[in-house]
C-alpha positions in Angstrom: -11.2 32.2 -33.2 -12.2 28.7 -33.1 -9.2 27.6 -32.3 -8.5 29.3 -29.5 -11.6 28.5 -28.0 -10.7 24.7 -28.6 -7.4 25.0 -27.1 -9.0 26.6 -24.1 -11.3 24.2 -23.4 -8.4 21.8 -24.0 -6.7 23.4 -21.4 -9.4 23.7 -18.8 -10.3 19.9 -19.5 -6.6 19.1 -18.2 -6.3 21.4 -15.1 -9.8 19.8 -14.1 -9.1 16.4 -14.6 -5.4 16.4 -13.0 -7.0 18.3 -9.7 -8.5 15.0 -8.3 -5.8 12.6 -7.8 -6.3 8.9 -7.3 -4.3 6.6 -5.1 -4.3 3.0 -5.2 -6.4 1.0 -2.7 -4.4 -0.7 0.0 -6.2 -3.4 1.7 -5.3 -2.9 5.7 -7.0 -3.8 8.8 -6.7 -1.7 12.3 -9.1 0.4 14.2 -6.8 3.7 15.3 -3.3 4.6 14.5 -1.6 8.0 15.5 1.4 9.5 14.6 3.5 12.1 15.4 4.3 14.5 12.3 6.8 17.2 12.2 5.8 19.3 9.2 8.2 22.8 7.8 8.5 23.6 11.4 5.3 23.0 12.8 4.1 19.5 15.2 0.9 17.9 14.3 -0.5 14.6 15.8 -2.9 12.4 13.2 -5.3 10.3 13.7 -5.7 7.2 11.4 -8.8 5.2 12.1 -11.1 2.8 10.4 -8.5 0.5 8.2 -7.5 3.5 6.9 -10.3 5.5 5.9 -10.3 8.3 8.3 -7.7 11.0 8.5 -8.1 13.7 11.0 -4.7 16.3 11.3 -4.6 18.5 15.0 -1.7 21.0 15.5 -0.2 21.3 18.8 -3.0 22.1 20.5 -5.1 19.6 18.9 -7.5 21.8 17.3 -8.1 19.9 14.2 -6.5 21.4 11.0 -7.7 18.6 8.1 -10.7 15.6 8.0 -10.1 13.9 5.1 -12.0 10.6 4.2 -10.2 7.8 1.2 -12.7 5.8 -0.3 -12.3 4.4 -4.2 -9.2 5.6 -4.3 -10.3 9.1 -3.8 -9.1 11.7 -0.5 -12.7 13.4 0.2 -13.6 16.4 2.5 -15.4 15.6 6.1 -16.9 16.9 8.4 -16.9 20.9 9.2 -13.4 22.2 8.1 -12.2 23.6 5.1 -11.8 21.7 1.7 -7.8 20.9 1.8 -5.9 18.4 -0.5 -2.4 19.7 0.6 -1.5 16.5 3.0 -3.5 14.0 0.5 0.0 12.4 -0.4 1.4 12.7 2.7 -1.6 10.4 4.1 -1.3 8.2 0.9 2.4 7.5 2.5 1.4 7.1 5.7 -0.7 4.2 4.3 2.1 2.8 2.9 3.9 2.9 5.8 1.5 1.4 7.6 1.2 -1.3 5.1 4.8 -2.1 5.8 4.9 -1.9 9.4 7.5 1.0 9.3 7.2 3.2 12.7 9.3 6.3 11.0 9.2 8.1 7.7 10.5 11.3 6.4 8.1 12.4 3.5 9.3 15.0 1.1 6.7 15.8 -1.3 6.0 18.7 -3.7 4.0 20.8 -1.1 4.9 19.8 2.1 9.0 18.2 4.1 7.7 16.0 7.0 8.8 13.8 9.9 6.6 11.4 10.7 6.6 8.6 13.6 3.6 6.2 14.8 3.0 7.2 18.6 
C-alpha cells in the first residue's frame, strides 16, 4: 500500500511542477506594441506594453479575453478576468518576434494555430 501512495505523490509532484512553465527573459525596450492575431478562426487585437511585460488579448469587439503579466520568467494572472495560460506560448513568441524585429508570424503550438502581424 505504500507504494502506491509513493507513486502517487510521485505523480502529483510532476503534474504540479510541469503546470507553471518558465520562459527565458528577453531583455527589450518599447512602451506599446499591438498586433493583429488570427487565432482557429477567430480575430483578436493584442496589446503589448511595458518592454514586454503586459499582455492584454481583445476579440473583435475588444472586450478583453486574457491579462497576463511576465515577470521572472513567469506568465502571471492580472487584473479582473479569468486565470488562463492557453496563449502563454503564443506571447512568449510574440516576444521573440519582437526581439527580432519580424512584423509577421504564424504560430502553431500545441493548443492554439495563429496568424499574427504587428499593426
Amino acid at each position: 500500500m505504500s507504494i502506491l501512495k509513493f507513486i502517487f505523490f510521485i505523480i502529483i509532484f510532476f503534474c504540479l511542477s510541469s503546470c507553471g512553465l518558465k520562459f527565458p527573459n528577453l531583455e527589450l525596450k518599447f512602451e506599446e506594441k499591438r498586433f493583429f492575431l488570427e487565432c482557429d478562426n477567430q480575430n483578436f487585437t493584442l496589446l503589448v506594453s511595458n518592454n514586454g511585460r503586459n499582455f492584454s488579448l481583445f476579440d473583435s469587439l475588444f472586450t478583453p479575453i486574457v491579462s497576463r503579466n511576465f515577470m521572472n520568467s513567469k506568465f502571471t494572472n492580472a487584473k479582473f478576468l479569468p486565470p488562463s495560460s492557453k496563449y502563454d506560448e503564443l506571447f512568449y513568441e510574440i516576444l521573440k518576434m519582437i526581439k527580432e524585429d519580424k512584423k509577421y508570424h504564424i504560430y502553431s503550438g500545441k493548443k492554439l494555430f495563429c496568424k499574427v502581424n504587428e499593426i
